[in-house]
Structures are given as C-alpha cells and as structure tokens.
PDB file of N, CA, C and O in Angstrom:
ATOM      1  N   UNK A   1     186.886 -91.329 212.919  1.00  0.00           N
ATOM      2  CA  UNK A   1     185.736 -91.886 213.603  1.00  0.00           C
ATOM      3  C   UNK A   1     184.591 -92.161 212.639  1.00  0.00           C
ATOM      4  O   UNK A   1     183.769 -93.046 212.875  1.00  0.00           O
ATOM      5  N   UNK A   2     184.544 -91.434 211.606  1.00  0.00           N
ATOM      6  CA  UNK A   2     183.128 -91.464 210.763  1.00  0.00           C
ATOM      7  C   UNK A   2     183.652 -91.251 209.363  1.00  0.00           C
ATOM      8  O   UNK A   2     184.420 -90.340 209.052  1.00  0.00           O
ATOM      9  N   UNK A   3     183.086 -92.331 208.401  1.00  0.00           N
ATOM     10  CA  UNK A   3     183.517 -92.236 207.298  1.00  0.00           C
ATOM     11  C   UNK A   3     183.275 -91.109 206.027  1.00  0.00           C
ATOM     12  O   UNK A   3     183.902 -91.153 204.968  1.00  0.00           O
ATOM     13  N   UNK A   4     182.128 -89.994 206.396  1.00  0.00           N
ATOM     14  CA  UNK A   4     181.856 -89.030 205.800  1.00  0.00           C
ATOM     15  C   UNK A   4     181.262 -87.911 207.007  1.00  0.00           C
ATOM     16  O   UNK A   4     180.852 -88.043 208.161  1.00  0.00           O
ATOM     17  N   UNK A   5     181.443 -86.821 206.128  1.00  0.00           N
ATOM     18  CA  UNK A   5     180.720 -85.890 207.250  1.00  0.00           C
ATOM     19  C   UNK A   5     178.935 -86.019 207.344  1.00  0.00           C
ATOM     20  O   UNK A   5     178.431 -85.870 208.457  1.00  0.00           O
ATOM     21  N   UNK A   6     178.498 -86.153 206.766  1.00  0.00           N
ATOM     22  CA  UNK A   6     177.252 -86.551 206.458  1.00  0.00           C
ATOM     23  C   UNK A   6     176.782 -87.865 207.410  1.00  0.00           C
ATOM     24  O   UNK A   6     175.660 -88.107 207.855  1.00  0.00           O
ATOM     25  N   UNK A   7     178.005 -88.609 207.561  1.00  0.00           N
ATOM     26  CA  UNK A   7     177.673 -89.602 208.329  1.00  0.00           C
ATOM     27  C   UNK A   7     177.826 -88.958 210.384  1.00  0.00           C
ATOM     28  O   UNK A   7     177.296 -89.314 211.436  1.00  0.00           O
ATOM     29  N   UNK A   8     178.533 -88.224 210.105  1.00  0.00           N
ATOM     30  CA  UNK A   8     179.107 -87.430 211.407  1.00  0.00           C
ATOM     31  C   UNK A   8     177.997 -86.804 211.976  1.00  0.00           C
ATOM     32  O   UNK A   8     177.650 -86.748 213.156  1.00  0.00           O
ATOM     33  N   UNK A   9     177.412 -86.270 210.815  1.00  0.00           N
ATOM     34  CA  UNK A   9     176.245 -84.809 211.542  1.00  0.00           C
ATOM     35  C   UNK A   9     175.078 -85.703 211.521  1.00  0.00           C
ATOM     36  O   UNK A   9     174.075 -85.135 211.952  1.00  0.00           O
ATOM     37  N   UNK A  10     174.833 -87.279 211.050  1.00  0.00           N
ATOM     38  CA  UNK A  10     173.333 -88.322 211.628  1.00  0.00           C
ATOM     39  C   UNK A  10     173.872 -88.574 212.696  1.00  0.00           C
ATOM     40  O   UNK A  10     173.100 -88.664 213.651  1.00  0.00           O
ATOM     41  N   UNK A  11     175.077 -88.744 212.916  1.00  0.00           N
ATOM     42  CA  UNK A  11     175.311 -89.069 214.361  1.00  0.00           C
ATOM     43  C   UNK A  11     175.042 -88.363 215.361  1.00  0.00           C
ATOM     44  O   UNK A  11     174.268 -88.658 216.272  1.00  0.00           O
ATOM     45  N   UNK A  12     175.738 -87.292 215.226  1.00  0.00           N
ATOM     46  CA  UNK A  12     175.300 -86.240 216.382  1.00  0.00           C
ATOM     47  C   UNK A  12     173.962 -85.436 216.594  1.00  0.00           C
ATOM     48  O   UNK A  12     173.629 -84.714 217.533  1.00  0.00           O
ATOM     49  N   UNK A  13     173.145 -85.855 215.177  1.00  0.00           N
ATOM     50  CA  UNK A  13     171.422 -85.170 215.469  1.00  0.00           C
ATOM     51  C   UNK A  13     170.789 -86.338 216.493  1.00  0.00           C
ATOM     52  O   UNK A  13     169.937 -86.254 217.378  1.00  0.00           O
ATOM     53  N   UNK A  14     171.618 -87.523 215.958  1.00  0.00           N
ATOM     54  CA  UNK A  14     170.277 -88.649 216.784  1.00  0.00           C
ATOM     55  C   UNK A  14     171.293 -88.742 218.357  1.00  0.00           C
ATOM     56  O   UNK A  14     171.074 -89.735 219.052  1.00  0.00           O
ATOM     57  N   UNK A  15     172.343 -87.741 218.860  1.00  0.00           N
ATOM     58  CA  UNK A  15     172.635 -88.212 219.834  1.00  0.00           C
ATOM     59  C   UNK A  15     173.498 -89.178 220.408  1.00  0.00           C
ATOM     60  O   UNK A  15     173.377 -89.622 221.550  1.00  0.00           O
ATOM     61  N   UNK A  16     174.550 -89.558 219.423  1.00  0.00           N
ATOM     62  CA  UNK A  16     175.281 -90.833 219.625  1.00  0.00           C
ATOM     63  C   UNK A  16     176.563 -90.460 219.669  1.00  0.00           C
ATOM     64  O   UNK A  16     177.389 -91.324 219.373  1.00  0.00           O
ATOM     65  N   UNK A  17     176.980 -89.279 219.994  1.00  0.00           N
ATOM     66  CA  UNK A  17     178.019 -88.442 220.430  1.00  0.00           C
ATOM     67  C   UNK A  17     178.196 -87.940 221.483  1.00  0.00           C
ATOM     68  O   UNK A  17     177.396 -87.078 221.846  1.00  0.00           O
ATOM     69  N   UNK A  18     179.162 -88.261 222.224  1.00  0.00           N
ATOM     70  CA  UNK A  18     179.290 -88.189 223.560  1.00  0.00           C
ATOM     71  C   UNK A  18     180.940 -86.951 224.149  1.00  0.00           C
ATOM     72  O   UNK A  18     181.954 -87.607 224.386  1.00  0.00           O
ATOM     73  N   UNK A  19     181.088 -85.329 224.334  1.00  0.00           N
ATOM     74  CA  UNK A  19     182.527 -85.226 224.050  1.00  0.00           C
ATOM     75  C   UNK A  19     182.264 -84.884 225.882  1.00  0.00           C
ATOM     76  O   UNK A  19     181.398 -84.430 226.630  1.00  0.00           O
ATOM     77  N   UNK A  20     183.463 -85.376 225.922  1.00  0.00           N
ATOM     78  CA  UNK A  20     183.959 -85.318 227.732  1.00  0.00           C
ATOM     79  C   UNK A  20     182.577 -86.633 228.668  1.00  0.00           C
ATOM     80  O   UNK A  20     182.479 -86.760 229.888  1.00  0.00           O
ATOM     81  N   UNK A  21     182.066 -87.090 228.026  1.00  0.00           N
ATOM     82  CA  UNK A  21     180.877 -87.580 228.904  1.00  0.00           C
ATOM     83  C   UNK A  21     179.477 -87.091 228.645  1.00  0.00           C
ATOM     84  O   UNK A  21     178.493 -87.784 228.901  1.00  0.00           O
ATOM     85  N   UNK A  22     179.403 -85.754 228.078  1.00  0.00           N
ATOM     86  CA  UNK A  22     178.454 -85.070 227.913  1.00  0.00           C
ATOM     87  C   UNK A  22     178.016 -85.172 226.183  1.00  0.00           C
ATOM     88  O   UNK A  22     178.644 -85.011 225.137  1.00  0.00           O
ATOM     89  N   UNK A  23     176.745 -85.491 226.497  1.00  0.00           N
ATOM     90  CA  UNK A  23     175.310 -85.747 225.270  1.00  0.00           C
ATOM     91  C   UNK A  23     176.102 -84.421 224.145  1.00  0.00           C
ATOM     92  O   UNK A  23     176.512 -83.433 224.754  1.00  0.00           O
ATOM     93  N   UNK A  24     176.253 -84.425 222.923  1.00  0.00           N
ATOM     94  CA  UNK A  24     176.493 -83.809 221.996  1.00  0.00           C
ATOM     95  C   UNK A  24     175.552 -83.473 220.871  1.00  0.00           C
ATOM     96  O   UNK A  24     175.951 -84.046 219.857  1.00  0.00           O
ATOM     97  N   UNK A  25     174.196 -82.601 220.590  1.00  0.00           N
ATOM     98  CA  UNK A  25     173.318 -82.861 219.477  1.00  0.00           C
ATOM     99  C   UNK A  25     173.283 -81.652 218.455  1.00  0.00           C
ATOM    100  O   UNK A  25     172.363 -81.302 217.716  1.00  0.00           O
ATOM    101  N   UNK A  26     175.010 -80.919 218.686  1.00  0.00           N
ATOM    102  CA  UNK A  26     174.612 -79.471 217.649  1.00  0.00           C
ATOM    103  C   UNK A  26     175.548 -79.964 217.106  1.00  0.00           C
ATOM    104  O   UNK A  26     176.545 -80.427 217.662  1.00  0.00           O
ATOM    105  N   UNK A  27     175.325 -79.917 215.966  1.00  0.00           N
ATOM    106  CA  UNK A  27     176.403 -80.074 214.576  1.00  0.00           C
ATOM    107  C   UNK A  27     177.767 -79.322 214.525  1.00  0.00           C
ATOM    108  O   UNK A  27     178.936 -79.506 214.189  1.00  0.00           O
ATOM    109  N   UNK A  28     176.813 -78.215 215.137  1.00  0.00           N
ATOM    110  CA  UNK A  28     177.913 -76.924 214.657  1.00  0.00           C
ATOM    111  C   UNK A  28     178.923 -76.269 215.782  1.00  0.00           C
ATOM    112  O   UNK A  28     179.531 -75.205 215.661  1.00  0.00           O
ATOM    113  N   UNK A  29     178.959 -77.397 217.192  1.00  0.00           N
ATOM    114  CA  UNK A  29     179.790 -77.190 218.230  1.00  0.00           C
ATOM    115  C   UNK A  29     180.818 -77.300 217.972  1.00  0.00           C
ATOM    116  O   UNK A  29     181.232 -78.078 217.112  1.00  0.00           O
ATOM    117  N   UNK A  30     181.807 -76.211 218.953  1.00  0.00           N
ATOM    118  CA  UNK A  30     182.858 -75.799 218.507  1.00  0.00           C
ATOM    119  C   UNK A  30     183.946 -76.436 220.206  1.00  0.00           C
ATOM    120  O   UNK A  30     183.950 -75.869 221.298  1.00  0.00           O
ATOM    121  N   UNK A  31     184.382 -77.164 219.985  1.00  0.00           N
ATOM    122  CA  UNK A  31     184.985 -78.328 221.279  1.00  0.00           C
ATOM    123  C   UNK A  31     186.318 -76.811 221.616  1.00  0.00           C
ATOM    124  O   UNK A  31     186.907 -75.960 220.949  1.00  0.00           O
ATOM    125  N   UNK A  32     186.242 -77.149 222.729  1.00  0.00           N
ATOM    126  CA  UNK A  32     187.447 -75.753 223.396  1.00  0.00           C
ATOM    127  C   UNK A  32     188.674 -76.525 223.400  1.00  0.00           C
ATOM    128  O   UNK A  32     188.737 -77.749 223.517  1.00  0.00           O
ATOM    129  N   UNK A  33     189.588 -75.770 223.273  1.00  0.00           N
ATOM    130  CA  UNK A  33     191.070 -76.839 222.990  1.00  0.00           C
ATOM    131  C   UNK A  33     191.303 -76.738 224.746  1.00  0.00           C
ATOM    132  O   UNK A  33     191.761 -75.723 225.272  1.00  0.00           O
ATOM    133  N   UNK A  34     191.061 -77.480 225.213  1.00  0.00           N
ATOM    134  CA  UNK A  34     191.582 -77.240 226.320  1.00  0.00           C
ATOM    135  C   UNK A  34     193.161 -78.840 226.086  1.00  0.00           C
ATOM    136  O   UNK A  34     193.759 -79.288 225.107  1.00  0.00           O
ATOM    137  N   UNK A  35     193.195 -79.155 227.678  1.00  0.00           N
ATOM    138  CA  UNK A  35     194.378 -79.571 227.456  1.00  0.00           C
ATOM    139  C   UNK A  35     193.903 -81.400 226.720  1.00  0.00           C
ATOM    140  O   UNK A  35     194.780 -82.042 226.141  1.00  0.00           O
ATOM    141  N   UNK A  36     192.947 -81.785 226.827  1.00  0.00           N
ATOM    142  CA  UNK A  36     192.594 -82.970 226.238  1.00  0.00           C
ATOM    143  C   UNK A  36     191.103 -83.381 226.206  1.00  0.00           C
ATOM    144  O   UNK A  36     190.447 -83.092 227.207  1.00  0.00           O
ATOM    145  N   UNK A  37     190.549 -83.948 225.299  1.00  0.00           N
ATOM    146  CA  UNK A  37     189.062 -84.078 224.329  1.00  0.00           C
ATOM    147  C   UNK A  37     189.131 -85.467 224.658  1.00  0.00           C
ATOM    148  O   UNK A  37     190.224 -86.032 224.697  1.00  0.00           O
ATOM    149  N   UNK A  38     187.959 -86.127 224.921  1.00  0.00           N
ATOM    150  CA  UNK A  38     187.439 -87.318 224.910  1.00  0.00           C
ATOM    151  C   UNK A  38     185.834 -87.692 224.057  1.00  0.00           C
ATOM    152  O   UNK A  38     184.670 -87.486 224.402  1.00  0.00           O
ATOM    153  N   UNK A  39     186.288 -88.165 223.132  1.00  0.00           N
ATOM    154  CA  UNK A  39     185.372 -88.403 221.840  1.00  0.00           C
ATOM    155  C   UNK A  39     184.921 -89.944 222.133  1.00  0.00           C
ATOM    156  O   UNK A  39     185.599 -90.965 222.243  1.00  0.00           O
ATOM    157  N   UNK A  40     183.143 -89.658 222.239  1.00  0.00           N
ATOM    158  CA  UNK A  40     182.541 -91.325 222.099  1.00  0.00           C
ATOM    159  C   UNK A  40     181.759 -90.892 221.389  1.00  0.00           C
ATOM    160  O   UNK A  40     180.991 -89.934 221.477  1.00  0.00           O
ATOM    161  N   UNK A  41     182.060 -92.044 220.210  1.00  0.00           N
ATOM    162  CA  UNK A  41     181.133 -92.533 218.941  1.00  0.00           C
ATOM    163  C   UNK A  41     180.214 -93.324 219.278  1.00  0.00           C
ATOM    164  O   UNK A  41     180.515 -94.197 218.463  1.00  0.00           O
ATOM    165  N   UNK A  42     178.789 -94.011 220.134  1.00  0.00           N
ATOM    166  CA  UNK A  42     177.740 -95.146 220.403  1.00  0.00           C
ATOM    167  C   UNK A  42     178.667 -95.351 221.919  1.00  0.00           C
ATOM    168  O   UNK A  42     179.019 -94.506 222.741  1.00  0.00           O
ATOM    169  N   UNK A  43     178.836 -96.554 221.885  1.00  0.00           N
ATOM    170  CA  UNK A  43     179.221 -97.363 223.026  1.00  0.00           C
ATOM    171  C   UNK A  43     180.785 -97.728 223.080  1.00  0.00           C
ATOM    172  O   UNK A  43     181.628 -97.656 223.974  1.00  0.00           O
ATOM    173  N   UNK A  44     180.808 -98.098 221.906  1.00  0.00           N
ATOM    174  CA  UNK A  44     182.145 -98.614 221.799  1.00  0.00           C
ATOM    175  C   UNK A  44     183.576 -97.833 221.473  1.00  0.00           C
ATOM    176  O   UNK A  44     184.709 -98.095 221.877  1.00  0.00           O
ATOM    177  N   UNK A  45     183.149 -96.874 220.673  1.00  0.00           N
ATOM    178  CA  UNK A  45     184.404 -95.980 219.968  1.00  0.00           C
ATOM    179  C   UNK A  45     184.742 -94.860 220.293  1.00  0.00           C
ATOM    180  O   UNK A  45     184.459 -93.735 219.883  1.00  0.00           O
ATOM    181  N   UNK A  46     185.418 -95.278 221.118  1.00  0.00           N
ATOM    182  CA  UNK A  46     186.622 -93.558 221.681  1.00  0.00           C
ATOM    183  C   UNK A  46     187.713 -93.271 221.113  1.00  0.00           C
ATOM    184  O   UNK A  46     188.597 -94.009 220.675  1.00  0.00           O
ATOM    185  N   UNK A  47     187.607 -92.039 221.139  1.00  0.00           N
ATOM    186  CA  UNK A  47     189.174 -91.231 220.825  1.00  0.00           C
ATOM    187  C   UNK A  47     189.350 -90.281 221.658  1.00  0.00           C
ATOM    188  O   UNK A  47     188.463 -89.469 221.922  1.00  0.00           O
ATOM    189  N   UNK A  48     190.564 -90.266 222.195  1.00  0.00           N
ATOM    190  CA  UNK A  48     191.322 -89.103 222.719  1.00  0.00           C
ATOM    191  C   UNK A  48     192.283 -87.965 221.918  1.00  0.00           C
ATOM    192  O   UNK A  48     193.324 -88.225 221.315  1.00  0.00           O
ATOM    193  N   UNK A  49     191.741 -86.810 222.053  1.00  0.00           N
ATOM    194  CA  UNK A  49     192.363 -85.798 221.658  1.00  0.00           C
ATOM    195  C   UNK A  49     193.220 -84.640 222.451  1.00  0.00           C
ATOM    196  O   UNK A  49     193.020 -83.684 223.200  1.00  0.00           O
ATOM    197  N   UNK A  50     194.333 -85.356 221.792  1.00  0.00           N
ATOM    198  CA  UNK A  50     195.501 -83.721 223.190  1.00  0.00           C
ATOM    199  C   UNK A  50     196.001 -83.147 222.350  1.00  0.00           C
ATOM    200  O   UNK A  50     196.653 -83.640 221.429  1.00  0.00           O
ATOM    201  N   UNK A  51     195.690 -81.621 222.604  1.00  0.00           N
ATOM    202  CA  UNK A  51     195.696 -80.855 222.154  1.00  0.00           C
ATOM    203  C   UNK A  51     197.610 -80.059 222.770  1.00  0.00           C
ATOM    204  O   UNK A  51     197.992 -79.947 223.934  1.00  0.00           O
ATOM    205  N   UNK A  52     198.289 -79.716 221.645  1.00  0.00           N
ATOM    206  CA  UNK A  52     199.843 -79.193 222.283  1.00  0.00           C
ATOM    207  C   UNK A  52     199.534 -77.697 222.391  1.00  0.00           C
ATOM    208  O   UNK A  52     200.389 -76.919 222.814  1.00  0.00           O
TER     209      UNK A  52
END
C-alpha cells in the first residue's frame, strides 16, 4: 500500500487510513487477526486481509 514506512505513519497521523471503516490515527495500532481486515488508503485504495 505505501512505498516506505515513513510514508505509512504521514498517512495515518493526517488520517487517511481507514481499517474496517473506522478513522485510524495511532501509528502504533495493533489490527486483531480476526477472520478478515479491510485496509483503505484515501479514497481509492483497498486491501483485504484474511487472515488463516
């Protein structure tokens, strides 16, 4: 999703991280493995994560 981590953690201070639907602004969140992750980057860029 992000070409450096540095680029990852401006993202998520200014808010442009979205996991399950929900606003993301701590760097240092720790996503629960549940059975599947839904990652939005701005508007446009999702990823799904399933977890085995």
């Amino acid at each position: 999703m992000c070409s450096s981590k540095s680029e990852a953690r401006r993202i998520i201070e200014q808010n442009g991280l979205s996991v399950n639907k929900e606003k993301c602004n701590n760097p240092d969140l720790i996503i629960p493995g549940d059975k599947e992750v839904i990652l939005q980057k701005g508007k446009k860029v999702f990823l799904k994560v399933i977890f085995k």
